[in-house]
C-alpha positions as CSV (number, residue, x, y, z in Angstrom):
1,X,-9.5,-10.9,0.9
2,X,-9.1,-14.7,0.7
3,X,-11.1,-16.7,3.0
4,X,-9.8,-19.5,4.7
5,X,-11.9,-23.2,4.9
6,X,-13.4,-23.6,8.1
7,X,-11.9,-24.6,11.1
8,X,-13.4,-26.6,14.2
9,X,-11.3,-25.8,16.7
10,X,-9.0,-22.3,16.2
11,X,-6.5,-21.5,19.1
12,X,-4.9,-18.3,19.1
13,X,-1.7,-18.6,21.4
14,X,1.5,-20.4,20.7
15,X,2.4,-21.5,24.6
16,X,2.4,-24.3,26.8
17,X,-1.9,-24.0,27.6
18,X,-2.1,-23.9,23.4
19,X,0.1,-27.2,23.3
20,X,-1.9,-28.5,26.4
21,X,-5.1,-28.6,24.2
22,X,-4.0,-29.4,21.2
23,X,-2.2,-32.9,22.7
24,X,-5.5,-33.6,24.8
25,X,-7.9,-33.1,21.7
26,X,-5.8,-35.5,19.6
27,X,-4.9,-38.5,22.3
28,X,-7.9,-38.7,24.2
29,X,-10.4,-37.5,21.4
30,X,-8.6,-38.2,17.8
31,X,-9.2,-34.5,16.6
32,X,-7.3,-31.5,15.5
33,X,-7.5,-28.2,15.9
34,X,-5.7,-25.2,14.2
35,X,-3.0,-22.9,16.5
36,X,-2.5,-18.9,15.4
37,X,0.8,-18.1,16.9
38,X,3.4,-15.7,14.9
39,X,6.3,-17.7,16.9
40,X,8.5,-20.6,15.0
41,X,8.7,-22.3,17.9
42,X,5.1,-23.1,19.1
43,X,5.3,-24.8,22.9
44,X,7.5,-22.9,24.4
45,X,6.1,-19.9,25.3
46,X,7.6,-16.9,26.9
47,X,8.1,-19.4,30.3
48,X,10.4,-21.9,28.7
49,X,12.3,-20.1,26.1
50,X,14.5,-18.7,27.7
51,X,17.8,-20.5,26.6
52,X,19.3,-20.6,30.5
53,X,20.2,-23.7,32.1
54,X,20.3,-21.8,34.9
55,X,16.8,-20.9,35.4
56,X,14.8,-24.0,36.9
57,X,11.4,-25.0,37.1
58,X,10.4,-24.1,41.0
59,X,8.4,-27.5,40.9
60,X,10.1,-30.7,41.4
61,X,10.1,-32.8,38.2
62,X,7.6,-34.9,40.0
63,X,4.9,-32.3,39.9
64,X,5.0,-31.3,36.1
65,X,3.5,-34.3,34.8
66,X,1.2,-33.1,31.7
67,X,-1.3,-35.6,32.1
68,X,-3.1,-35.0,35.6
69,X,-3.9,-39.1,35.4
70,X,-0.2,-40.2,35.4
71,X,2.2,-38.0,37.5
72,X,4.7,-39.4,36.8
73,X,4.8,-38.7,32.9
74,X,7.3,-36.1,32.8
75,X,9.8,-38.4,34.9
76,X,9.5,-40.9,32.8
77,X,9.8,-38.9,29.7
78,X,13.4,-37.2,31.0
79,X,14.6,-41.1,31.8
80,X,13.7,-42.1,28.3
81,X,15.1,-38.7,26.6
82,X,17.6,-36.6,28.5
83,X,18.9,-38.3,31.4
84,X,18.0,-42.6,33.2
85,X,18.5,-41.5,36.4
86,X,16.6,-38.3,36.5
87,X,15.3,-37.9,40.3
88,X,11.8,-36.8,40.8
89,X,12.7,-34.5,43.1
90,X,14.7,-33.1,40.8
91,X,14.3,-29.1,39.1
92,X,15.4,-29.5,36.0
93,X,16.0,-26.5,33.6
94,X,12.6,-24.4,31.7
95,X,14.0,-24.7,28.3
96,X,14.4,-28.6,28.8
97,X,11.1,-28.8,29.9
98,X,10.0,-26.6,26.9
99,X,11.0,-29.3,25.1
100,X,9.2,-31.7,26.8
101,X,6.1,-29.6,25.5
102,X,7.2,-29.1,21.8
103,X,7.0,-33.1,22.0
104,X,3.3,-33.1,22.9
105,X,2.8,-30.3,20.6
106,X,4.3,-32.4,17.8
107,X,2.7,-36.0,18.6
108,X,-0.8,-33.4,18.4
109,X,0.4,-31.8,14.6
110,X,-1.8,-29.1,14.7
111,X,-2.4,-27.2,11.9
112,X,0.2,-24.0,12.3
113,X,-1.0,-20.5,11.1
114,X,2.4,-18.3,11.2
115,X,0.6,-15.2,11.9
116,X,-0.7,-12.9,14.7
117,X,-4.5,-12.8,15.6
118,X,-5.6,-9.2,15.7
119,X,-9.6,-9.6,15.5
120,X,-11.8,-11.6,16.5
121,X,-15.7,-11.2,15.9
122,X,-18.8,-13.2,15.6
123,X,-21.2,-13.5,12.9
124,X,-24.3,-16.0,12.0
125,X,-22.2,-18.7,14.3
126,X,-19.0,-18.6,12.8
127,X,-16.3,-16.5,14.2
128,X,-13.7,-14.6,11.5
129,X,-10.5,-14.1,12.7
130,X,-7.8,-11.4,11.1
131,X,-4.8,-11.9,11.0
132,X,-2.2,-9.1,10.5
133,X,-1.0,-10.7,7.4
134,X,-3.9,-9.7,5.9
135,X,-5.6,-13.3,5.7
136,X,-8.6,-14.5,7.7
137,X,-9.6,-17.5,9.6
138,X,-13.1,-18.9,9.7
139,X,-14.1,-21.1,13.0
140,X,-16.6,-22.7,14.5
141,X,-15.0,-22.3,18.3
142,X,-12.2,-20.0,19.3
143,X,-10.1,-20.8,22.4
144,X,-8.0,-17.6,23.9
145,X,-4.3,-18.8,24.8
146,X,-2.8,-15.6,25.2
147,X,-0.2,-16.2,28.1
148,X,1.3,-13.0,29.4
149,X,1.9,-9.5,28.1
150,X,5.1,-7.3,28.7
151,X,5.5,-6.1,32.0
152,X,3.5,-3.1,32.4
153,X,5.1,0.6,32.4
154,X,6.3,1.8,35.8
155,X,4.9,5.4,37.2
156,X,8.0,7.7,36.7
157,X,9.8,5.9,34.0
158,X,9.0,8.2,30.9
159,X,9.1,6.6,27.5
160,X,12.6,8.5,26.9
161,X,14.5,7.0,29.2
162,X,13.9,3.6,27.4
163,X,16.2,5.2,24.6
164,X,19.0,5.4,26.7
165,X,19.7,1.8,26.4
166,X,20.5,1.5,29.8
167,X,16.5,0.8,30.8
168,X,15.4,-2.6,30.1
169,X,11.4,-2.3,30.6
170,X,11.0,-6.1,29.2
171,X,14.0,-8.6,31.4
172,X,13.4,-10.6,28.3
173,X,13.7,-8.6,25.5
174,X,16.5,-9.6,23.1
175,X,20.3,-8.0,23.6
176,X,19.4,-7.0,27.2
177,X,22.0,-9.0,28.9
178,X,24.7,-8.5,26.1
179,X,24.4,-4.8,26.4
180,X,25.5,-4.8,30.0
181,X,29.4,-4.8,31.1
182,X,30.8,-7.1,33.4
183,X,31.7,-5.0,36.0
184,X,28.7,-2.6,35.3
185,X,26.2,-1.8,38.7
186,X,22.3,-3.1,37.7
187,X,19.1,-2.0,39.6
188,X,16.0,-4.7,39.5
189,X,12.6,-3.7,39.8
190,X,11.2,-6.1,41.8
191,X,12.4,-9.6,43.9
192,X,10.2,-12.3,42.5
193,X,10.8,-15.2,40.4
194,X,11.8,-12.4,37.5
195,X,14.5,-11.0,39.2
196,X,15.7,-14.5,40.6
197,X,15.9,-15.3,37.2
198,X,17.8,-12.6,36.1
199,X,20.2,-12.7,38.6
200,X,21.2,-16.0,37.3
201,X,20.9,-14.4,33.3
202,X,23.5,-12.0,34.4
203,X,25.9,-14.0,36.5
204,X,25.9,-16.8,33.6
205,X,26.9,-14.4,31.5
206,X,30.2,-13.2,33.1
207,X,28.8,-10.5,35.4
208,X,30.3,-9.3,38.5
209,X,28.9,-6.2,39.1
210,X,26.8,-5.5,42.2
211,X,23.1,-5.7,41.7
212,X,20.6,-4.0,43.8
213,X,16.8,-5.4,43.9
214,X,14.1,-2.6,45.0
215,X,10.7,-3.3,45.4
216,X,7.8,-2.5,48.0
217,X,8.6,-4.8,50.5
218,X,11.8,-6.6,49.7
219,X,10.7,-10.6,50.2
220,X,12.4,-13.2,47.8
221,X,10.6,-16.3,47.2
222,X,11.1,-18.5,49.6
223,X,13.0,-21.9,49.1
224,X,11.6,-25.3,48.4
225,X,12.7,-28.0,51.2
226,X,11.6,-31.5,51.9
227,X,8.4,-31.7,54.1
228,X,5.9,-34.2,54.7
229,X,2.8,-34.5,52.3
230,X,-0.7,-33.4,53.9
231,X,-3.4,-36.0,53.0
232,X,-5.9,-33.4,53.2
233,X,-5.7,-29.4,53.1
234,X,-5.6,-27.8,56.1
235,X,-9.1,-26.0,56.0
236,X,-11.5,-26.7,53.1
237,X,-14.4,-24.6,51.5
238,X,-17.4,-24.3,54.0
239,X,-15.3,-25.3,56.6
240,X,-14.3,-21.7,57.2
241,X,-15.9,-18.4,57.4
242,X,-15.9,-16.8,53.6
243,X,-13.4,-14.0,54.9
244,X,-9.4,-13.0,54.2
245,X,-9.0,-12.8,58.1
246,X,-10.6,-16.4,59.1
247,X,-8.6,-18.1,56.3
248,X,-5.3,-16.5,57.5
249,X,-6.9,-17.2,61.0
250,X,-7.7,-21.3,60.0
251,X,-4.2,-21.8,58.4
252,X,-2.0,-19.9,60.9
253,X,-3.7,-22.6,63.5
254,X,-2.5,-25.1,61.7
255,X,1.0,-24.0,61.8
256,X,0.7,-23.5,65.4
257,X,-0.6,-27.0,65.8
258,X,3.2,-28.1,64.6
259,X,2.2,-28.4,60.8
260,X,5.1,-27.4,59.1
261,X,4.4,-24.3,56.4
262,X,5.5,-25.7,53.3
263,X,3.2,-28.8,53.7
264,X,0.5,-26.6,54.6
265,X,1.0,-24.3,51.8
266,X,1.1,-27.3,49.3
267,X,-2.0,-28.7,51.2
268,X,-3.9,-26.0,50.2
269,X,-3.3,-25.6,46.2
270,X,-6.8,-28.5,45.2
271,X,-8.9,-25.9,47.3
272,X,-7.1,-22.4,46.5
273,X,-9.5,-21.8,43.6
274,X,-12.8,-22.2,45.7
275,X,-11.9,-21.1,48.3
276,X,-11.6,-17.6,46.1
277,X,-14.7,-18.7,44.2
278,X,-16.4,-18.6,47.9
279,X,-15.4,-15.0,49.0
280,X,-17.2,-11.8,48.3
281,X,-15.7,-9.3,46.0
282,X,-14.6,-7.0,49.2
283,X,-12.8,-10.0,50.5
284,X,-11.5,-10.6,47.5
285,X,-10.0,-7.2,47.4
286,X,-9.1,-7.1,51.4
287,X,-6.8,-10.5,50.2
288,X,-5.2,-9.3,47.5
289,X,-4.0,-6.1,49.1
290,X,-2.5,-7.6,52.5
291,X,-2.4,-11.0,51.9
292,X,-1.7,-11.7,48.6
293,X,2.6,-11.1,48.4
294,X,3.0,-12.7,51.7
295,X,1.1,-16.0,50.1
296,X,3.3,-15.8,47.1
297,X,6.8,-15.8,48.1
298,X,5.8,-19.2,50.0
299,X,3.4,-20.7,47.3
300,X,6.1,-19.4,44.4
301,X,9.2,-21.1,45.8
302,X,13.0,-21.4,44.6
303,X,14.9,-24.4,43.9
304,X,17.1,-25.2,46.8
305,X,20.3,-25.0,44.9
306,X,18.9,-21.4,43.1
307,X,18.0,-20.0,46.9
308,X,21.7,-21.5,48.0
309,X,23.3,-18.9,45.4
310,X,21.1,-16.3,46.0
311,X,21.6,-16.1,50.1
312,X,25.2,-16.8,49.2
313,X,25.4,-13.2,47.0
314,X,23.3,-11.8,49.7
315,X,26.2,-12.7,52.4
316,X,28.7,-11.6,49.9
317,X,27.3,-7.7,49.6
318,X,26.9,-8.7,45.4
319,X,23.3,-8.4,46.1
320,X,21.5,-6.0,47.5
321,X,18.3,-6.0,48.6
322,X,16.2,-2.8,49.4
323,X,12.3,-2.3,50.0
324,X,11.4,1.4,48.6
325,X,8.4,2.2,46.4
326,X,9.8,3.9,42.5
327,X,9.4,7.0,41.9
328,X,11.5,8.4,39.1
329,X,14.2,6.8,37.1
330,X,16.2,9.8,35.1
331,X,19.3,9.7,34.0
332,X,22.7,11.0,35.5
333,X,25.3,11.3,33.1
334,X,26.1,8.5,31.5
335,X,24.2,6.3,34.2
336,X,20.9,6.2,35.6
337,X,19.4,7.1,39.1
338,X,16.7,5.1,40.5
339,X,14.6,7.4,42.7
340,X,12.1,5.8,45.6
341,X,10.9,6.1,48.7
342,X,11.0,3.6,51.7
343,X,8.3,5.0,54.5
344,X,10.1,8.7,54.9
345,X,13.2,8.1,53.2
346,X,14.5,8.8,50.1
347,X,16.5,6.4,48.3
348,X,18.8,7.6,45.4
349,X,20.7,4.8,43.7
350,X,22.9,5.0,40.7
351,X,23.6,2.5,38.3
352,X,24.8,1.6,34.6
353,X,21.5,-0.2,33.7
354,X,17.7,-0.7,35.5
355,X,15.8,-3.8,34.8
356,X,12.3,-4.0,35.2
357,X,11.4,-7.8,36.5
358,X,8.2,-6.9,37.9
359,X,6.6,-9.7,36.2
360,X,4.5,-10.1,33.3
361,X,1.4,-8.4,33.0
362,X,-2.3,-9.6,33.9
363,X,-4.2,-6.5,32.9
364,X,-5.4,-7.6,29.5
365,X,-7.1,-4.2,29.0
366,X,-3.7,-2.6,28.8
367,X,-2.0,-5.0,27.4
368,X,-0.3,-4.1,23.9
369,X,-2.4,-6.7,21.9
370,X,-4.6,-5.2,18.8
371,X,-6.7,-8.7,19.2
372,X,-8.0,-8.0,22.6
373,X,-8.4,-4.3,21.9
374,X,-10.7,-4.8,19.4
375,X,-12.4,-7.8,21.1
376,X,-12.7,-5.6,24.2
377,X,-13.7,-2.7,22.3
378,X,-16.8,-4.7,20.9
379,X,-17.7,-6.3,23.9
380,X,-17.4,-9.2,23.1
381,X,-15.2,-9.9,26.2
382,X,-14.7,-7.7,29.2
383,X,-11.8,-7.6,31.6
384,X,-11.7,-9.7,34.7
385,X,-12.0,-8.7,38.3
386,X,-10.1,-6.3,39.5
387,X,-8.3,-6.2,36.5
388,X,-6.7,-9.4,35.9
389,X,-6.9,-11.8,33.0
390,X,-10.6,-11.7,31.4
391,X,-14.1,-12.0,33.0
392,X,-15.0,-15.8,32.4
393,X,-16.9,-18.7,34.0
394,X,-14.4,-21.5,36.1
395,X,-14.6,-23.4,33.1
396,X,-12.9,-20.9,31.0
397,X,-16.4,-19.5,28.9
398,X,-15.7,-16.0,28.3
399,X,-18.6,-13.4,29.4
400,X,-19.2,-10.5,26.7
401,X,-20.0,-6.9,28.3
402,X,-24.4,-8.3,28.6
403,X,-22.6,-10.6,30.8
404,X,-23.7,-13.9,28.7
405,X,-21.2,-16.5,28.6
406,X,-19.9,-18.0,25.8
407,X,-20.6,-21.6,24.4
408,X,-17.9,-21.9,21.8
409,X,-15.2,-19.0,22.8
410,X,-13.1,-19.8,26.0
411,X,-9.9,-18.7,28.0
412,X,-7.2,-20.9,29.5
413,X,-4.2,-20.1,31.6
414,X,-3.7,-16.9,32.6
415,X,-6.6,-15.1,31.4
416,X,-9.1,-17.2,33.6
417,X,-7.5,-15.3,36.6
418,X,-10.2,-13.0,36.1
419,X,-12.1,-15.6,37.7
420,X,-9.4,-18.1,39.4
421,X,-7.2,-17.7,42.2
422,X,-4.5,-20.1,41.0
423,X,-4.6,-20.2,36.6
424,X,-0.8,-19.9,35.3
425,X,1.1,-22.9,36.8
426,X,1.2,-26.1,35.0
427,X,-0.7,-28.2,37.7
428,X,-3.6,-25.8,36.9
429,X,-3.3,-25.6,32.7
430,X,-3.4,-29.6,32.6
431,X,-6.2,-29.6,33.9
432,X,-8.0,-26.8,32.2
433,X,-6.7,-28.2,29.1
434,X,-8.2,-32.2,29.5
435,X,-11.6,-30.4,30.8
436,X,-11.6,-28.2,27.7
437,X,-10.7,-30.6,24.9
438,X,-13.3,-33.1,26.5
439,X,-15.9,-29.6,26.1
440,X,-14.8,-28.9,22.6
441,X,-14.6,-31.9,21.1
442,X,-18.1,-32.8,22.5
443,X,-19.5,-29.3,21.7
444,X,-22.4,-29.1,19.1
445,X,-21.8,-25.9,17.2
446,X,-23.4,-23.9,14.1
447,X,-22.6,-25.6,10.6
């Protein structure tokens, strides 16, 4: 089996954090690094390649910059490429933002291995990585750039009913919006920024069917609206008892002291992560099962003009929006039924197709990925808490099962939620990815 020459600095991931890294490594420490993605298109990602106009950023231009020392980069790159009098304010479509990052990705000219990562192991220093074409790649420091997985697999949706071809388990699988009739009724599984997203997919596309959203409790994301900017959050770490209760307690008295919620909300995102570093596990757990939906419809916001169409369809009766927990999804003729329960109701709804938009997944032990299977499988990472992303310091150094951290194999992006509160928005990866070239290009590693 042929052997590849060495590498410094292998990435396995072809998204936005992979793109991050490599354009921080090459302007700010004149080195290269080599990217494993199977993809032709490395940048975009499964968040900006979606080929919609209509599905917008939910941050305001002005808060995309990719260099967290010049915000206004982005701005300034849309006036010089797309459009002169592009307003900061304004959200501007994912796909033209994923181009934005192919940019960086190109000015960085990587080295591109066209293949998918599917071991990863460690021997006297050097880490050899397989790849599914049968090759290997030789490295001296590996950063994981995974991104997200498929959705996971509902309870009561049996593996069958995917052949129908009226289930859509993956919202962005290919041929899921052509295979559904104008007129046709569609069930979503869910009513976050997924569903948002394919409500726009599908009414793009000459859809006029109703569509019904189901999910636990039934919130949208809220909308983005002007608001005054907080110079400071509005409680910060050791300010405030380590609990779920006296942080909801802190920041509901600053809304009733007249602070308005967005500006509170945004007030909060420098200190989100340690403020979560700061809890105890059971707090941590307390959060996450009565807090954490109600924070993320208002930290996970819509573009005014997106939430204008969406309460419009709401007014309209074209959307429907009921809270129910899924229990079964068979099929009923030529249709399918969508079976849940909403407190001590059933709910039996019928429709030509179901979508699942519940989002990608963050379990990586689950996750359909023969890399981190056999990774996890040796040890030589573990999953994160409670589930989510991977075990790892803040800094991204990935813990094996003896709980040692890693000098030369890290996480960015979503798979440091297995630390991090706050890891998959662009504000965060910028970050992570200037800290982490500055660490890898400084690192002294085995020869």
């Amino acid at each position: 089996m042929p052997v590849r020459t060495i590498r410094d600095i292998v990435i396995i991931g072809g998204g936005a954090s992979a793109a991050l890294i490599a354009w921080n490594l090459k302007r700010l420490h004149q080195r290269s690094c080599a990217i494993i993605a199977p993809t032709d298109r490395p940048a975009f990602g499964l968040a900006y390649a979606t080929p919609s106009l209509k599905n917008l950023l939910n941050v305001a231009a002005s808060g995309m910059s990719a260099d967290p020392d010049d915000p206004g980069h982005f701005v300034a790159w849309m006036r010089g490429n797309v459009s002169a009098e592009t307003d900061p304010a304004t959200f501007v479509p994912r796909p033209i933002f994923g181009l934005y990052l192919r940019q960086l990705y190109c000015a960085a000219a990587p080295e591109h291995i066209r293949d998918t990562a599917i071991a990863c192991a460690k021997a006297d220093g050097l880490y050899t990585i397989t790849l599914a074409g049968g090759e290997t790649v030789t490295a001296r420091q590996v950063v994981l750039a995974c991104g997200h997985f498929d959705p996971a697999r509902l309870p009561g949706v049996p593996p069958e009913i995917d052949a129908t071809g009226r289930y859509h388990h993956d919202a962005w699988a290919d041929g899921v919006f052509a295979g559904i009739g104008a007129d046709e009724e569609v069930v979503l599984i869910g009513t976050g920024l997924t569903a948002v997203d394919v409500i726009m997919r599908l009414r793009e596309n000459g859809h006029r069917g109703r569509i019904t959203t189901v999910s636990r409790r039934g919130l949208f994301p809220e909308r983005h609206a002007p608001h005054a900017t907080l110079a400071a959050p509005v409680f910060a770490p050791g300010a405030t008892p380590a609990t779920a209760r006296a942080y909801l307690r802190a920041f509901h008295t600053a809304l009733r002291g007249g602070i308005e919620w967005r500006a509170a909300v945004d007030s909060m995102r420098p200190v989100l992560n340690p403020l979560w570093l700061a809890l105890p596990d059971v707090e941590k757990r307390r959060f996450r099962r009565h807090l954490q939906r109600r924070w993320e419809t208002r930290r996970h916001r819509m573009a005014p003009d997106i939430a204008d169409i969406i309460d419009a369809e709401r007014r309209a009766g074209t959307l429907r929006v009921l809270d129910g927990r899924i229990d079964a999804i068979v099929t009923a003729g030529d249709r399918l039924r969508v079976v849940a329960r909403a407190g001590d109701a059933r709910l039996d709804i019928e429709a030509a197709h179901v979508i699942n938009c519940t989002g990608p997944s963050l379990d990586y032990a689950k996750a359909a990925s023969p890399l981190l299977r056999t990774m996890l499988e040796a040890g030589t990472i573990v999953p994160g808490f409670g589930g989510a992303g991977l075990r790892c310091t803040p800094a991204g150094a990935l813990f094996d099962r003896n709980g040692v951290p890693a000098h030369d194999l890290h996480a960015i992006g979503p798979a440091r939620l297995g630390a991090l509160f706050e890891s998959i928005a662009i504000p965060e990866i910028r970050q992570q990815a200037r800290d982490l070239a500055a660490l890898l290009a400084n690192a002294r590693t085995a020869p």
